[in-house]
C-alpha positions as CSV (number, residue, x, y, z in Angstrom):
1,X,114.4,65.9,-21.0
2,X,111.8,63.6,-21.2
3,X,113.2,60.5,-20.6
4,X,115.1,62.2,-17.2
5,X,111.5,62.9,-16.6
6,X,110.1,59.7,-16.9
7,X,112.9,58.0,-14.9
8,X,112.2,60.2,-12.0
9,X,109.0,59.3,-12.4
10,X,109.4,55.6,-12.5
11,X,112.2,55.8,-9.3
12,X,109.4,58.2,-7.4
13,X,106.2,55.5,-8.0
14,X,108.9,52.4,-6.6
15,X,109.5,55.1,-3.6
16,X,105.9,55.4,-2.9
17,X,105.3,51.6,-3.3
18,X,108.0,50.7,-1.0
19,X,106.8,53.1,1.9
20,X,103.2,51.9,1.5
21,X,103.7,48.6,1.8
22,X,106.4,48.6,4.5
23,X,103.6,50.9,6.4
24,X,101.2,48.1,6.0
25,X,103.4,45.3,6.3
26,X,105.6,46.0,9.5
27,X,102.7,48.5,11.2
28,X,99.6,46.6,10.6
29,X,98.7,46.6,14.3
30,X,98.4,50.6,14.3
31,X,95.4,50.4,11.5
32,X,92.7,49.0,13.9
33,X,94.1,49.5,17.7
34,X,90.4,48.9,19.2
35,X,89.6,45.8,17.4
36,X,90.9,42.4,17.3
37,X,89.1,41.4,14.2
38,X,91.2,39.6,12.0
39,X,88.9,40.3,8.5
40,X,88.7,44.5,9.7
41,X,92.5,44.5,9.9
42,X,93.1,43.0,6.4
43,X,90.1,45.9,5.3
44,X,92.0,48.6,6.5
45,X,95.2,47.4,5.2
46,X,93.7,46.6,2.0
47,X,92.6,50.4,1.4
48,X,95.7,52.2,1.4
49,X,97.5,49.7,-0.6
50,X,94.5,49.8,-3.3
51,X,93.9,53.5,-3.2
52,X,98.0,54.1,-3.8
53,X,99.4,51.1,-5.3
54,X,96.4,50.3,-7.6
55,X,94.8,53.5,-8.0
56,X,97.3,56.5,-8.0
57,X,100.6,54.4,-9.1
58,X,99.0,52.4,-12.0
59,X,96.9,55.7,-13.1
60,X,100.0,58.0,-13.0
61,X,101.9,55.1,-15.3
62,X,99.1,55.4,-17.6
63,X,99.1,58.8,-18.1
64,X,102.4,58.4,-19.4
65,X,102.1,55.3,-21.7
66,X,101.9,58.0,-24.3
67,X,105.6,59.3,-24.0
68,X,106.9,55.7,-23.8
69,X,104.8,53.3,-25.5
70,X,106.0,52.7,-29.0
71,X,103.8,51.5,-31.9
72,X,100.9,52.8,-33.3
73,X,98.1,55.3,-31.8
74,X,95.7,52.5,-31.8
75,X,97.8,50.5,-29.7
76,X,98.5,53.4,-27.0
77,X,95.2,54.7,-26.6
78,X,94.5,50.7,-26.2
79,X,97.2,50.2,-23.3
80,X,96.0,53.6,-21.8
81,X,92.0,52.6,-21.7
82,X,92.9,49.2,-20.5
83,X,95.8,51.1,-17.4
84,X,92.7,53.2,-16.4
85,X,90.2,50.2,-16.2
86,X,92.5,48.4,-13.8
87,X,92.8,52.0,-12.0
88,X,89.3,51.9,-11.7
89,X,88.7,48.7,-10.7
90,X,91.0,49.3,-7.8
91,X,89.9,52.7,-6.6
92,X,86.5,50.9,-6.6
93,X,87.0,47.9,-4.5
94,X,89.3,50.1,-2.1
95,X,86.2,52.6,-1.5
96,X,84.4,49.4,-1.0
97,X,86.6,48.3,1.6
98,X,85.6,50.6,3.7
99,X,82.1,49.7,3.5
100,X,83.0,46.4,5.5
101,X,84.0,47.9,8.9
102,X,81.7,46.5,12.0
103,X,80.8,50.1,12.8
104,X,78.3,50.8,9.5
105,X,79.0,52.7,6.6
106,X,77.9,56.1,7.9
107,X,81.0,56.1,10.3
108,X,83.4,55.7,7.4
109,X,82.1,58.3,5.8
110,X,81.6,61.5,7.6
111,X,85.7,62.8,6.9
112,X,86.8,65.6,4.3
113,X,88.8,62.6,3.2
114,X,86.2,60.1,2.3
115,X,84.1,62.9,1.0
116,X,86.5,63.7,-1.5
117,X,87.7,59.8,-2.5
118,X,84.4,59.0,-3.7
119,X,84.1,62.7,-5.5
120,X,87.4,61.8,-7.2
121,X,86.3,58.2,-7.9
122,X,83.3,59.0,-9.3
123,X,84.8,61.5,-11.5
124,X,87.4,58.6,-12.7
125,X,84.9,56.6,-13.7
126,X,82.7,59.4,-15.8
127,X,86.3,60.0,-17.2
128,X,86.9,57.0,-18.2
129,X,83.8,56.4,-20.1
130,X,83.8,59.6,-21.8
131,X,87.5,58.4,-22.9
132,X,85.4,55.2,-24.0
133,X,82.8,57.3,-26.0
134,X,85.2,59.8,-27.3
135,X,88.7,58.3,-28.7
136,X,87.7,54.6,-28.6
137,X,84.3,54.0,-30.3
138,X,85.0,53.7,-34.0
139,X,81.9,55.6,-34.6
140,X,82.6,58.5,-33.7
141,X,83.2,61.6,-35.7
142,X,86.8,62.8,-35.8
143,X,86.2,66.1,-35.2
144,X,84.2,65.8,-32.0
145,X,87.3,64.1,-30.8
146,X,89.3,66.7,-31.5
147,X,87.2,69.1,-29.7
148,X,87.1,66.4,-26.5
149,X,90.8,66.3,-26.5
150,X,91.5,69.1,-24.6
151,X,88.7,68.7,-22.5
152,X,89.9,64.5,-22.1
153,X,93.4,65.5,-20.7
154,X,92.3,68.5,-18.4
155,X,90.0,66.4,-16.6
156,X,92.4,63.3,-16.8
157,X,95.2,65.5,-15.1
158,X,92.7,67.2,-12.4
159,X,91.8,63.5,-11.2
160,X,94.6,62.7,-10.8
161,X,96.2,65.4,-9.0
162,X,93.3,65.4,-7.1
163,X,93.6,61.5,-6.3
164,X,96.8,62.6,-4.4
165,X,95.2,65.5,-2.7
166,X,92.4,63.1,-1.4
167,X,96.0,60.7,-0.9
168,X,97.7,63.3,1.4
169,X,94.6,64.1,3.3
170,X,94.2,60.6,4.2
171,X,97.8,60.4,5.7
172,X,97.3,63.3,7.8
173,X,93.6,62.2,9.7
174,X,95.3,58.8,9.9
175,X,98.4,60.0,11.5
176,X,97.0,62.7,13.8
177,X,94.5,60.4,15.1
178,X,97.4,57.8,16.0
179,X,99.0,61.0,17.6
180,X,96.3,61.8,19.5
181,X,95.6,59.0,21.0
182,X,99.3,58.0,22.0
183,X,99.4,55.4,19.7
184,X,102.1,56.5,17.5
185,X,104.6,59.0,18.8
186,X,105.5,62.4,16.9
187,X,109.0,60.9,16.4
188,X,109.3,57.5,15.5
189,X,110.0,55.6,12.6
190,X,106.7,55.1,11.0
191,X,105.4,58.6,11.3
192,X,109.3,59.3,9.5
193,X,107.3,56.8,6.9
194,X,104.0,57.9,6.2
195,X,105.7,61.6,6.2
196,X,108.0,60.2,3.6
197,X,105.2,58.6,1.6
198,X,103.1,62.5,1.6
199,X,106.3,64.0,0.3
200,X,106.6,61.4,-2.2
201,X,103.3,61.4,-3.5
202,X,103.8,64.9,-3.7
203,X,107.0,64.4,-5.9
204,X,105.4,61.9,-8.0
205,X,102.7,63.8,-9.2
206,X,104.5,67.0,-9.8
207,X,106.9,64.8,-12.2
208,X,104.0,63.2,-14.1
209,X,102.0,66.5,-14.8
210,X,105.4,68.2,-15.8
211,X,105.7,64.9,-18.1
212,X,103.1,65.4,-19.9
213,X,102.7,69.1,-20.7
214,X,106.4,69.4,-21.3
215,X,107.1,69.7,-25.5
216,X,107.1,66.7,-27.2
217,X,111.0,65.4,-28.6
218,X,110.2,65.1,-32.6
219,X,113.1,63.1,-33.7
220,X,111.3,62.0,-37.0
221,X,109.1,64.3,-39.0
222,X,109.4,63.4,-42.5
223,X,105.8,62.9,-43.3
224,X,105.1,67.0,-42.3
225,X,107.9,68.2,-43.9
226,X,106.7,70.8,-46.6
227,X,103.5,71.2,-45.8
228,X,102.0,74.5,-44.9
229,X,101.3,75.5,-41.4
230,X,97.4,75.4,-42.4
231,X,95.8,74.3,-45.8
232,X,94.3,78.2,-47.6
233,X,91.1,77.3,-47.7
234,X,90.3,76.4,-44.3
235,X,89.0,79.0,-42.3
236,X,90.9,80.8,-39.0
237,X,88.9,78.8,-36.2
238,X,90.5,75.3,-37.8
239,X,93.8,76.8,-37.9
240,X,95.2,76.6,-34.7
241,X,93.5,72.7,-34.5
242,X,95.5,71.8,-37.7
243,X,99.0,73.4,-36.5
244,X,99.0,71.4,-33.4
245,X,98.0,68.7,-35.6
246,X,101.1,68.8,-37.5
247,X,103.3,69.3,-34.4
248,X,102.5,65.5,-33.2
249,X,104.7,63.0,-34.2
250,X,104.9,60.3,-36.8
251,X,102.1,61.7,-38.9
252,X,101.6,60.3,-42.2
253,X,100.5,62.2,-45.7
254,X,97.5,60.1,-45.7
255,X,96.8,61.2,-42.1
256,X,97.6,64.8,-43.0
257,X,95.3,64.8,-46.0
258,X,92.3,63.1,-44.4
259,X,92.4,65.5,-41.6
260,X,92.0,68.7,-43.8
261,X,89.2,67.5,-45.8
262,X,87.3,66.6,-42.7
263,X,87.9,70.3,-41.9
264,X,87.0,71.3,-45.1
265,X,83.7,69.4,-44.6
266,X,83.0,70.3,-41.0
267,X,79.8,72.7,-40.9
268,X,80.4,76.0,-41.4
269,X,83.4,75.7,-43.5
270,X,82.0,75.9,-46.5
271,X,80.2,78.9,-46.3
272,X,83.3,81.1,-44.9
């Protein structure tokens, strides 16, 4: 099941990055009707293929290194930090692309949409670092990672779902306002595209959180084989921590061992 899901997921993210740039490419003249500024044009076309391309595409992708990337831990929370920082980069400089239109900053900025792009943004970026602090820095206490774990994917999962959101909300005050104004007509091929590209978004990020909170497949579990579902002597609260511990894959008896006397050790054990 999981590897139908990540194909689906793979053929969904070239879907969206084939509407998206088509959009830009063969419809550039409808991003900037009142101006015949050659340097606003290349802003405006620059933000949607950032924001999606860049932003939601290469962020979805590496939310999923984890169920495709083989090798070590190490090396997948490596790929996924450095998948993120290129996410980030983008959604940055795409925000700042609309900082360079000729009417001001204040006029880009007064929509639902661009409220909630630099909300979900800004969010990125705090959970990127806290991804940083948390399951990066060598210095930091295993433990506390665990406890940030849950708290690491819930937020990772809300940004990006609501990176699409702020996505879809974007395609509808672009569209309406080329409506409106008789600039685009209700049927016609490109709003046919920048429909398709809603729905797909839509599609795409219902296959990548479905990914990810689907069961793992454990083909190869030698190194848990045998070993109790919690060690005796921890107390209740670790027990549920350590069984879901054991559950992951490709767990070794040194990993196994090290984990329990760090809950043996953490405070409060002791004395229970």
């Amino acid at each position: 099941m999981a590897t139908n899901l990540l194909l689906l997921a793979r053929l969904s993210a070239i879907f969206v990055a084939i509407l998206v740039l088509t959009w830009a490419t063969y419809y550039t003249t409808t991003f900037l009707p009142h101006t015949l500024s050659q340097q606003d044009l290349i802003y405006s076309v620059l933000h949607p293929l950032l924001m999606v391309i860049g932003f939601i595409l290469v962020s979805g992708e590496a939310i999923l290194v984890h169920r495709w990337l083989p090798g070590s831990r190490k090396r997948k929370k490596w790929v996924h930090l450095w998948l993120q920082g290129v996410a980030l980069t983008s959604g940055i400089f795409g925000i700042w692309t609309k900082f360079q239109g000729r009417d001001g900053v204040v006029a880009n900025f007064f929509s639902l949409h661009s409220w909630m792009g630099l909300f979900c943004v800004s969010l990125f970026g705090a959970q990127w670092l806290m991804g940083f602090a948390s399951f990066w820095h060598k210095g930091e206490v295993r433990m506390t990672r665990m406890r940030v774990l849950p708290w690491h994917v819930f937020l990772g999962l809300y940004t990006y779902g609501l990176a699409v959101v702020t996505a879809e909300t974007g395609l509808l005050e672009k569209l309406t306002f080329l409506q409106a104004n008789g600039i685009v007509l209700k049927r016609c091929n490109e709003s046919m595209i920048v429909n398709g590209l809603g729905l797909g978004l839509a599609m795409l990020c219902g296959i990548v959180i479905l990914t990810i909170v689907s069961p793992k497949q454990h083909h190869n579990t030698p190194a848990t084989k045998g070993l109790p579902e919690w060690p005796p002597k921890l107390p209740m609260k670790h027990a549920t921590q350590f069984r879901r511990f054991l559950s992951m894959p490709n767990r070794s008896a040194r990993e196994c061992n090290q984990r329990m006397r760090i809950m043996r050790n953490s405070p409060g054990t002791k004395s229970a």
